[in-house]
C-alpha positions as CSV (number, residue, x, y, z in Angstrom):
1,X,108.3,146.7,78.1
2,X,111.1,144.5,77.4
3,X,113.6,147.7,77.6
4,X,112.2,148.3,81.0
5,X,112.6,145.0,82.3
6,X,116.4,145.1,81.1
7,X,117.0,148.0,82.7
8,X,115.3,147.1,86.0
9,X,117.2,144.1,86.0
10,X,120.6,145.9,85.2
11,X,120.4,148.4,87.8
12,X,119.5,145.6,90.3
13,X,122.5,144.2,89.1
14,X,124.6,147.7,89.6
15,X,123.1,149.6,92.6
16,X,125.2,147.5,94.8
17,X,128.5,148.9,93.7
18,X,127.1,152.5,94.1
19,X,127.9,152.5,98.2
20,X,129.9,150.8,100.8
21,X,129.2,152.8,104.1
22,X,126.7,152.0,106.3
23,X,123.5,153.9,107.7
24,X,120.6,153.3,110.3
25,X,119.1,150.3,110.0
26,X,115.1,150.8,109.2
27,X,114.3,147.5,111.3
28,X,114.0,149.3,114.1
29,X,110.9,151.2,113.3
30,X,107.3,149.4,113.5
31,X,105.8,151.2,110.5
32,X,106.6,152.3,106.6
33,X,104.9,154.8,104.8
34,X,105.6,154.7,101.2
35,X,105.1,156.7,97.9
36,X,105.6,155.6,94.4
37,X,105.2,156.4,90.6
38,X,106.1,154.4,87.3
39,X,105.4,153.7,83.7
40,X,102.2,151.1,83.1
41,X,101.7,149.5,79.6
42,X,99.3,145.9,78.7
43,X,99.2,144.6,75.3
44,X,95.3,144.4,75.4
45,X,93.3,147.2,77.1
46,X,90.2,145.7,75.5
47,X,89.2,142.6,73.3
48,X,87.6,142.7,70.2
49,X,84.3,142.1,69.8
50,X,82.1,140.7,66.6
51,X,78.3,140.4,66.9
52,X,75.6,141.0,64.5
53,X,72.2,142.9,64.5
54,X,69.4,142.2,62.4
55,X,71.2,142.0,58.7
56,X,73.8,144.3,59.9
57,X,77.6,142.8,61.2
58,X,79.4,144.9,63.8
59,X,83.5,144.2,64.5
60,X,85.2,146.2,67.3
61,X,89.1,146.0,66.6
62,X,90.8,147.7,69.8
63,X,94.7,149.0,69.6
64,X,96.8,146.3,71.0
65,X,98.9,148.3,72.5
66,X,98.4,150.9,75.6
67,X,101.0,152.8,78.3
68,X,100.4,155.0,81.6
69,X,101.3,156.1,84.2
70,X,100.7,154.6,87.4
71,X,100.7,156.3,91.5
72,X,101.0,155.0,94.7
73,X,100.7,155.4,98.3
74,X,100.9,152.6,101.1
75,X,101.2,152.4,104.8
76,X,102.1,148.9,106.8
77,X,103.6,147.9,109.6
78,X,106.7,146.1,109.6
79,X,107.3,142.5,111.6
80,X,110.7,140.9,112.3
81,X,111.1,137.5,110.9
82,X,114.6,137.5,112.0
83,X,117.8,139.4,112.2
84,X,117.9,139.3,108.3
85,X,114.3,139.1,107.4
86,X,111.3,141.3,107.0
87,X,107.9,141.7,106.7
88,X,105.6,144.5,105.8
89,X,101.7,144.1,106.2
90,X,99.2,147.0,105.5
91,X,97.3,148.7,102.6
92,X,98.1,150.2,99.7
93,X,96.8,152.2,96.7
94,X,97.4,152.5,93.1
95,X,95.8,155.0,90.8
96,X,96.0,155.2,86.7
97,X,96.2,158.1,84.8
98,X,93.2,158.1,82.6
99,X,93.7,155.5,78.9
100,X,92.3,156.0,76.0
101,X,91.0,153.1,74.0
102,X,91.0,153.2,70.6
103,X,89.9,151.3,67.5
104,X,88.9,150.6,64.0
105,X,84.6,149.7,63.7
106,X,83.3,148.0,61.0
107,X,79.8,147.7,60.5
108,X,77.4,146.6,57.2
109,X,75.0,143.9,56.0
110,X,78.2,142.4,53.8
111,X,81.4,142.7,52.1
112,X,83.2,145.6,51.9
113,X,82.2,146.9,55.6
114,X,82.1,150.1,56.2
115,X,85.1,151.3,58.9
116,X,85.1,154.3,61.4
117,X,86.8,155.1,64.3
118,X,85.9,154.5,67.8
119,X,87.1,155.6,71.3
120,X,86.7,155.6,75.0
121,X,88.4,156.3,78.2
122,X,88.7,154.1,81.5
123,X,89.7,154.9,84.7
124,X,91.5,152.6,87.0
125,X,92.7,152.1,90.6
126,X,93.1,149.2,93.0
127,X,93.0,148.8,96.8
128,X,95.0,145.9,98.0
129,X,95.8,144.4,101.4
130,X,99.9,143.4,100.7
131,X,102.9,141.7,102.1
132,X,106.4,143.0,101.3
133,X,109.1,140.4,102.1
134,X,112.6,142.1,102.7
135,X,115.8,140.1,103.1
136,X,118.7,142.5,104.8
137,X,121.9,142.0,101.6
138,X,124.7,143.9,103.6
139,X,124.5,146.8,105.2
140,X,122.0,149.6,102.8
141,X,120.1,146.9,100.4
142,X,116.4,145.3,100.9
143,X,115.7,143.1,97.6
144,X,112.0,142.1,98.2
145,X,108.9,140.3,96.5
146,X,106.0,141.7,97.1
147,X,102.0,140.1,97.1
148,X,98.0,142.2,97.2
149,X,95.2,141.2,97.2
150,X,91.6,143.6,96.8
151,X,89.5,145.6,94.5
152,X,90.1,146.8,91.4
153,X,87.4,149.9,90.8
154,X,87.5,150.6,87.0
155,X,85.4,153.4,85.1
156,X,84.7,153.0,81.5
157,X,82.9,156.6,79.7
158,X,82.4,158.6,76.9
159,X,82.1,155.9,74.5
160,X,82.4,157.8,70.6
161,X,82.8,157.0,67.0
162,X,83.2,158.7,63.5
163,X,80.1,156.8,62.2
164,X,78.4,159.8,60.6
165,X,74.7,160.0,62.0
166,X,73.1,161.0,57.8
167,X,75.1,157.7,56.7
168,X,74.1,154.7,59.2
169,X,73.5,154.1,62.5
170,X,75.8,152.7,64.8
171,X,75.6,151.8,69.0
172,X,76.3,154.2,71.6
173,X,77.4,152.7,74.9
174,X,76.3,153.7,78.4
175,X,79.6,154.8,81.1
176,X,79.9,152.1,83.5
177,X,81.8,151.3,86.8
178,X,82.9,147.9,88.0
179,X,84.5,146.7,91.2
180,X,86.0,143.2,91.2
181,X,88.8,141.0,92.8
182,X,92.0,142.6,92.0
183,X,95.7,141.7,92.7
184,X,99.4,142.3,92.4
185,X,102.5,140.5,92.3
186,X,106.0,141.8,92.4
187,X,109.6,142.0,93.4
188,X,112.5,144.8,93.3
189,X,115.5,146.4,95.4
190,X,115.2,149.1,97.8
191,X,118.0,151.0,99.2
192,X,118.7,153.0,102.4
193,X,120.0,156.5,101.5
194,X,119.2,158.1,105.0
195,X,118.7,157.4,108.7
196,X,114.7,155.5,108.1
197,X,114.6,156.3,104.4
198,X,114.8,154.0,101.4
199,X,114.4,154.6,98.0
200,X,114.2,151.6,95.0
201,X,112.9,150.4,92.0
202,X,110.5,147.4,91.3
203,X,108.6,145.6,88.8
204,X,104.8,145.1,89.6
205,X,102.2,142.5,87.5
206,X,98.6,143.6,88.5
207,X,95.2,142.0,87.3
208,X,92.9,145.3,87.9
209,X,89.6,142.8,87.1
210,X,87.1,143.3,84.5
211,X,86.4,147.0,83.1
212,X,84.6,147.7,80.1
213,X,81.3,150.7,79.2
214,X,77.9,149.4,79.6
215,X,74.9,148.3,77.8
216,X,74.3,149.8,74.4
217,X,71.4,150.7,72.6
218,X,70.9,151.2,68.8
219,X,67.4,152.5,67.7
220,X,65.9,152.2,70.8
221,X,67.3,148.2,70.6
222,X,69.7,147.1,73.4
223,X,72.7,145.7,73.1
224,X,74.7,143.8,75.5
225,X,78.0,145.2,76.6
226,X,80.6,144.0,74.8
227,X,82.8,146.2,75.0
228,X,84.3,145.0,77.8
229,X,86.7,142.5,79.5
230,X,87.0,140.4,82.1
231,X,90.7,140.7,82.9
232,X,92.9,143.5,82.4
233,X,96.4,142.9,83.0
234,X,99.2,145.2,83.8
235,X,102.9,145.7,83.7
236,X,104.9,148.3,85.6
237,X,108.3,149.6,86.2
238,X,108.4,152.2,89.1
239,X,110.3,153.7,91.0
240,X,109.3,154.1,95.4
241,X,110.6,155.9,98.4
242,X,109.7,154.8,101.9
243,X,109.7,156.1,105.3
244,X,110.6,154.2,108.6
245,X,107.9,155.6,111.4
């Protein structure tokens, strides 16, 4: 992630030597309709998780480290703050390709545990309401900071492991969805390549809310869900082109 952010910031730094002529201004069109895609990665797609059982010890270990890819696809209307100064109001929404979490289980009534594998997949998307602020920087650039605010609906599902069923016995998980309060925070450049068309790159922070699979059960015994989270936090670099309507 920190290579993306130095080259995000780099070609903020270059794009404004790439042109000098002017196009149509956007400003003059009420509404925006906008698509983008980019690279998604958080350093904790799920927390560990120790708990015991009976005699028995059970320690989820998750990856650290996870990366997708990320879609979008917004409409707003645009308000003049002033000949310089923009704003875009409207909705917006972001969908994940599918992750895979992975991990290392270790389960037993004491030292050395025994260790398997374990995976599952989550889905995620967001709806926001969102504000993009746009400042005019001479005639073809729009550097902006953007803010949503909504619901992050996140699918957790087909929870496995290696556990081998002859050896021991070891929880299975239910699939679960969640819906909870979600957000985003971000800034980038966009710039105007046709007569009501832009095209940029930003940088995006989003808390998609908790996600995790659901109860467990292990010889007919519950188990709460802990595999799960209550925040999950993401980091993209993407790339966006927008229409003037």
């Amino acid at each position: 992630m920190k290579r993306q952010l130095i080259l995000f910031s780099y070609l903020c730094l270059v794009m404004p030597t790439l042109y000098s002529s002017g196009v149509a201004d956007p400003g003059d069109k009420r509404f925006v309709f906008g698509l983008d895609a980019g690279a998604a990665k958080t350093k904790q797609l799920s927390q560990s998780a120790h708990f015991q059982l009976g005699y028995s010890t059970f320690n989820y270990l998750p990856d650290s480290d996870a990366s997708t890819m990320r879609y979008g696809i917004s409409l707003g209307r645009r308000f003049l703050l002033n000949p310089l100064n923009s704003v875009i109001i409207g909705l917006s929404y972001h969908q994940f390709s599918d992750m895979k979490v992975r991990g290392t289980l270790q389960q037993g009534i004491s030292p050395p545990l025994y260790s398997a594998n374990y995976e599952y997949t989550i889905q995620l998307s967001q709806l926001l309401v969102d504000a993009k602020l746009q400042h005019q920087w001479g005639q073809r650039f729009y550097p902006y900071l953007t803010a949503g605010i909504g619901g992050g609906f996140n699918r957790a599902e087909h929870f496995y492991t290696t556990v081998p069923g002859y050896l021991t016995v070891t929880p299975t998980y239910a699939n679960h969805r969640r819906s909870s309060l979600s957000y985003a925070l971000g800034l980038g450049i966009d710039t105007l390549v046709a007569p009501h068309v832009t095209v940029g790159i930003g940088y995006l922070f989003s808390d998609l809310g908790r996600v995790g699979l659901g109860s467990g059960v292990i010889r007919q015994t519950r188990v709460s869900n802990y595999l799960s989270q209550s925040h999950l936090h993401m980091n993209t670099v993407l790339a966006q082109i927008s229409w003037s309507i």
